[in-house]
N, C-alpha and C positions, 0 to 999 in steps of 0.2 A: 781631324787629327790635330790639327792648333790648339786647338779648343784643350786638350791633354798637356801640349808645352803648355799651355797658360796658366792653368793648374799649379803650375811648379813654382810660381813665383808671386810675390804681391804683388798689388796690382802697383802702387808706389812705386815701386823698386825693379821695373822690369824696362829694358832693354833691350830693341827689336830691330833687325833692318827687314827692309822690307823686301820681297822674294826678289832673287835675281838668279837670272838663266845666264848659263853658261855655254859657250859651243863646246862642251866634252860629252863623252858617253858617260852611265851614269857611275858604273863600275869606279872609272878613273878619278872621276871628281868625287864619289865617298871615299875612295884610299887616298886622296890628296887632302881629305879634310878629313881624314881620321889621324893623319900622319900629323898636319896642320896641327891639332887641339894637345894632339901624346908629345910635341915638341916645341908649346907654345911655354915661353917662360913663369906665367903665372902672373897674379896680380901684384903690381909694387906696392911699396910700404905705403901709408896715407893714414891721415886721422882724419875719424869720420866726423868730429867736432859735437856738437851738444850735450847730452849728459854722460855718452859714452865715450866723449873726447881723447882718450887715451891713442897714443899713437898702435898703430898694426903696422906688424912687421911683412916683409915682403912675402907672398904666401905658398914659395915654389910651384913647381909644375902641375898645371892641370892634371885631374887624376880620370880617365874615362871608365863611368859607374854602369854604363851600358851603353851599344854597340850593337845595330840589330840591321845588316846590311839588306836583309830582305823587305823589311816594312821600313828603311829608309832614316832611321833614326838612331842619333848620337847624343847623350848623355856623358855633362862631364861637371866636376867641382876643382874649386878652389877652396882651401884655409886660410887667414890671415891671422894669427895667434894675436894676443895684445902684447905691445913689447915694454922693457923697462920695469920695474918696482909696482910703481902705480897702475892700477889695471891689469897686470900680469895673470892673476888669476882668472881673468873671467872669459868666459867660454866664447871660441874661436869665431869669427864670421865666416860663415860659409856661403860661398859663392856657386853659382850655377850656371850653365848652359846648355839648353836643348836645339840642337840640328836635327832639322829635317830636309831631307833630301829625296827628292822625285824627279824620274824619271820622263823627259815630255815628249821626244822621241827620238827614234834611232839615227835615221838617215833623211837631215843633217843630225848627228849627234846632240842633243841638246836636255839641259838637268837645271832644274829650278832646285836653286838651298835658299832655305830661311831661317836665319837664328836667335831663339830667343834665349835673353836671361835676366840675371838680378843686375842693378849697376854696374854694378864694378868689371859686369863681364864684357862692357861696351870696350875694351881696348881691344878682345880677342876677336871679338867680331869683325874690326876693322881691319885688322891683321888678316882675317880669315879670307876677307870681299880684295882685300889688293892682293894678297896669295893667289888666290882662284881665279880673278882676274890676269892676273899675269901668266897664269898656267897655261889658259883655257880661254881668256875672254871671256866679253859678255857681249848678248844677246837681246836687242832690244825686246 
């Protein structure tokens, strides 16, 4: 099933932590990270520097493209438009993230999430592991 998130992204430009288990049930930890990504601020502004140097504006709210509680996976984007004069027209950078969430077992409650994506989506991830850590803990 990785094998699918990895697909989504070059290999360049991808951004992964590595699985971490949770002590919640699985239920709790995908609506705490679905709610997590629908209420994460988005990518801030940044100039990606070289020939597309042009600065990108901050890319609001992650937007979730699918949502699939039963087979454990979460899909989302971000846009970063080019801002200013220079650069303004050309086409958006879009940003990615794929959560996958499995369930390992009931009693003690315990759920491995892994998430991958493009660069830029490394802030949300981190946001995501101290969220769900704080919620829920982790699990060695």
């Amino acid at each position: 099933m990785l094998l699918a998130l990895s697909a989504c992204a070059p290999a360049a430009d991808v951004a992964q932590t590595p699985p971490t288990t949770y002590a919640g049930p699985y239920d709790a930890v995908f609506s705490a990270t679905l709610q997590l990504v629908t209420q994460d601020p988005g990518v801030p502004g940044y100039n990606p520097g070289g020939i597309n140097g042009y600065w990108r504006a901050p890319s609001g709210p992650w937007l979730v493209t699918s949502s699939d509680r039963q087979a454990g996976l979460i899909a989302a984007q971000a846009r970063s438009q080019a801002a200013g004069f220079i650069g303004s027209g050309a086409a958006p950078d879009v940003h990615s993230v794929n959560i996958l969430i499995v369930p390992l077992s009931e009693d003690p409650p315990r759920t491995q999430v892994t998430v991958q994506g493009t660069a830029r989506s490394r802030l949300l991830q981190n946001r995501l592991q101290r969220a769900l850590t704080e919620r829920f803990g982790r699990v060695p």
